[in-house]
N, C-alpha and C positions, 0 to 999 in steps of 0.2 A: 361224750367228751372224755369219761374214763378209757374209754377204747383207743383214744387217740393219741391220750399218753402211756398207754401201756403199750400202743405201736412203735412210737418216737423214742421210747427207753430199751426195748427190745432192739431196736437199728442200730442207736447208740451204741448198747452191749457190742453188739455184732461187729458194729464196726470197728471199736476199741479192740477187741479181740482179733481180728482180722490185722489189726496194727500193729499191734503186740507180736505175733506170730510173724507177721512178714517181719520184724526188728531179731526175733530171736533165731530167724532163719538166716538174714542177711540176704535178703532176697535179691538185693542186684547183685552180690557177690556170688549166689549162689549160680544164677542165671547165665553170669559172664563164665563164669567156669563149666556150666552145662555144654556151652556152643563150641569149644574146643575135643571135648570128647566128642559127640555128633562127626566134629569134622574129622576127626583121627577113623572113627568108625566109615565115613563117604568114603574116604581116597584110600581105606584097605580093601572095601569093594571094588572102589574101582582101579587099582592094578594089582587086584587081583582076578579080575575080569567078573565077581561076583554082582549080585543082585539082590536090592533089596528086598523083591519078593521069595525070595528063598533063604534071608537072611532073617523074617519079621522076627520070630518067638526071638531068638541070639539078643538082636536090638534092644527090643523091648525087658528083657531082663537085663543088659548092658546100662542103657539110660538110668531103668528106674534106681536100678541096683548102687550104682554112681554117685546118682543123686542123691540117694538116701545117705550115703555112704562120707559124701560132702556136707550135706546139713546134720547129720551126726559129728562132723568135728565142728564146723561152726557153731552149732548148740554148745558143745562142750568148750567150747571158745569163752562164749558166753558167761556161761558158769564161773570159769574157773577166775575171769576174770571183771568180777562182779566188784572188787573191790576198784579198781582202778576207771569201771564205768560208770560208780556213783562220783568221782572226780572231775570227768574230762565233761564239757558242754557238751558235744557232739552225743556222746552213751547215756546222758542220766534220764532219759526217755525209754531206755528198753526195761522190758516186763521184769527182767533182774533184777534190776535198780527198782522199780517201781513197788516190787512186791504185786503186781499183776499175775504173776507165775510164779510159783513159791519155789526155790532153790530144788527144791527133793525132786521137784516135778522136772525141771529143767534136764537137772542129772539123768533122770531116768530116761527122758525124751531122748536123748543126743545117745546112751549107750543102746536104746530101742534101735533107735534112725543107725545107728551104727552097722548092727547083730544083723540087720534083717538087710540092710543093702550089702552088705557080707556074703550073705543067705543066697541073696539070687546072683550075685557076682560070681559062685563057685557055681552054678549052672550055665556059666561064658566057659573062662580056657581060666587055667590056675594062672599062665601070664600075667592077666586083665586083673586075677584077686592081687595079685604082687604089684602092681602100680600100685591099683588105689590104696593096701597098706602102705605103702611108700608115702604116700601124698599123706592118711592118715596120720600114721605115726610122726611123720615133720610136723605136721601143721601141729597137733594137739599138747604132743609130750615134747617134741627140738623147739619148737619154737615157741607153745602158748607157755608150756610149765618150766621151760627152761633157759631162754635167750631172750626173750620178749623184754625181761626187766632188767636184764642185765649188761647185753653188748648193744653194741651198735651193727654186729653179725644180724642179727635178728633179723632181719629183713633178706641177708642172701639165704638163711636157712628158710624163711617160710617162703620163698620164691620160688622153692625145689616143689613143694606141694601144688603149689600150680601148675608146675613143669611136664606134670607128668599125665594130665588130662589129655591128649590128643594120645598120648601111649595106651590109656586105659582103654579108649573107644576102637584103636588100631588091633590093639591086641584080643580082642574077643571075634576077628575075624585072620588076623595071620601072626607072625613070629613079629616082635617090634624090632628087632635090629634090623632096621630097611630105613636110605637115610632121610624119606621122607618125614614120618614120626620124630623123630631127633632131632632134625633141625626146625621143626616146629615145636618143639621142646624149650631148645635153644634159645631159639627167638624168644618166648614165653619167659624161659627163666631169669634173660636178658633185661623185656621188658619189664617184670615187674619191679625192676631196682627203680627207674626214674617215676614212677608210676607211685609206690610208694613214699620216694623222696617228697615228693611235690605234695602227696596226703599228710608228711610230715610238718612241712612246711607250715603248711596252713593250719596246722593245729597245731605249731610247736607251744607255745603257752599251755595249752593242756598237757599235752604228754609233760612237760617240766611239771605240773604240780601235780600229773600222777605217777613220778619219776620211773620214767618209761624211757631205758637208752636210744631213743631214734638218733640218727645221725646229726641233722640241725641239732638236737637239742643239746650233745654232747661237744659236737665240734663245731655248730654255727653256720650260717645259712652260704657262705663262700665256700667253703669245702663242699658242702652240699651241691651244690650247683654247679664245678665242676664234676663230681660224680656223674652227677645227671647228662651231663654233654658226653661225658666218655663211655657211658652207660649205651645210651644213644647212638655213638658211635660206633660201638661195637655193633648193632645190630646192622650197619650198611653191607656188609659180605655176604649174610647170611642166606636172602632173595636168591643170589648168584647160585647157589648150591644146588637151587631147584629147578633151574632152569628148564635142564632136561626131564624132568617129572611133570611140572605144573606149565611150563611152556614159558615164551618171550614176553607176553601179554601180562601174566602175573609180576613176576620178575620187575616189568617196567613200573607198573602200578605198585606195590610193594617199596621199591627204592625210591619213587616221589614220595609216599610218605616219611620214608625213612630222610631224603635229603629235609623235608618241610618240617621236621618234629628237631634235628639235628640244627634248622635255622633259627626255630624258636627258644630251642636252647641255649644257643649264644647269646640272644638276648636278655638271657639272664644277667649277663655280666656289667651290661650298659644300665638295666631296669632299677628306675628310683622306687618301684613299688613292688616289694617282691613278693607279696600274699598274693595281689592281682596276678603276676605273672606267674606259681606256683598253681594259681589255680588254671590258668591256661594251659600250662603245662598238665596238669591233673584231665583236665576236660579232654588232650591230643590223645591221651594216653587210652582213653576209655573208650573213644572213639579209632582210634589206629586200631585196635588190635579186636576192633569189631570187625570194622572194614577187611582186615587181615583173612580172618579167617572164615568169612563170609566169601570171600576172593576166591580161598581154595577151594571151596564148595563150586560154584560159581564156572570157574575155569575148567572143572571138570565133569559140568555138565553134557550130556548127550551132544549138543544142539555146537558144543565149543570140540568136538572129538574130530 
């Protein structure tokens, strides 16, 4: 019987820790931004008529490197902003707040996961290390230590750190000015405005009592919601650009998302429930830009050439 609860405490343990850890990583944020560099890395293979088996070791310090790279700012994300996560419903659960992970530790984790996906990113192209400082330095210092609490910019600046994930993975196999990488930047830097807005949304009450200038909270959820449509909007051209890279097939599929995310945006304006609809809008967003760039992977397989 002692064996049994010293089994069931031990799992616990594990499992609590395993929770903790996936919170302080941000693990679906981590992951959605994983799949954009992956796909900046396929389509510099392939027009550059490369191959993966001649590209493995490049890859595999690209990815890990990246990835460390990303979960050392979101750690430090974390961190810094531990105070505004014991406020909001959403955060008072991560090991920050909890005291699960003591502050010292956190710190150290995030500049560790920082130095060392650094580390193998200078064994890619110095390009690929200049992305991901880019992405870096926005995300940690532009927008966690500096704009986060202050503007309602805060969201086009941390949307530039995203922006630059299909550059990072492009550029450890060619030069990134090519205007595949870019306009998949674009798109990216685009999407995260409604993307964000509608995360706003739905937790404007918290960000108010952790006076965090999101945009609803400052100027209310009608302005908001225009943004969101014009945001939206602005991404219908974009597809067009690629036509001749990724073919007629993507393009087509790309702009019914784009016309179907742009039709649910207008029904913001009609919508007597705007949490429900903010989170629909939240759900198109996470799922579009899956779809997206699964697409370009996809469209440039062998079997589609």
């Amino acid at each position: 019987m002692k064996v049994e609860k010293a089994t069931f405490s031990y799992e616990r343990n594990n499992s609590n820790l395993f929770a903790d850890l996936r919170s302080l990583f941000k693990a679906p944020v981590l992951i959605s931004n994983v799949l954009p560099v992956f796909a900046g890395f396929w389509l510099a293979l392939h027009f550059t008529s490369g191959s993966f088996s001649d590209h493995w070791d490049v890859f595999w310090l690209m990815i890990i490197g990246s990835t460390l790279v990303m979960a050392g700012a979101l750690i430090l994300n974390n961190w810094y902003d531990v105070d505004i996560d014991t406020v909001m419903a959403r955060t008072m659960k991560r090991p920050t707040v909890t005291g699960n992970i003591a502050l010292n530790t956190v710190l150290t984790m995030g500049i560790v996961f920082t130095v060392l996906g650094f580390i193998l990113l200078f064994f890619t192209t110095i390009e690929t290390v200049i992305y991901a400082f880019v992405g870096w330095f926005t995300y940690v210092i532009l927008y966690t230590m500096w704009a986060k609490r202050r503007y309602t910019l805060n969201t086009v600046i941390g949307s530039i750190s995203g922006a630059v994930t299909p550059l990072i993975g492009w550029a450890a196999i060619a030069p990134g000015f090519h205007l595949v990488p870019i306009v998949l930047a674009l798109i990216l830097f685009i999407w995260q405005m409604p993307h964000t807005f509608a995360i706003a949304m739905k937790k404007c009450e918290e960000y108010k009592a952790a006076n965090v200038a999101m945009l609803p909270v400052v100027h209310g959820f009608q302005i908001t919601k225009r943004q969101i449509a014009v945001y939206v909007a602005c991404l219908l051209p974009l597809p067009f650009y690629l036509a001749s890279s990724l073919g007629i097939t993507f393009v087509v599929l790309a702009t019914l998302l784009n016309v179907g995310w742009l039709v649910v945006s207008f029904k913001g304006f009609k919508t007597k429930d705007d949490l429900k609809w903010a989170h629909l809008i939240f759900m198109y967003s996470v799922n579009y830009i899956t779809i997206l760039f699964l697409m370009t992977v996809i469209v440039t397989l062998p079997i589609f050439r």
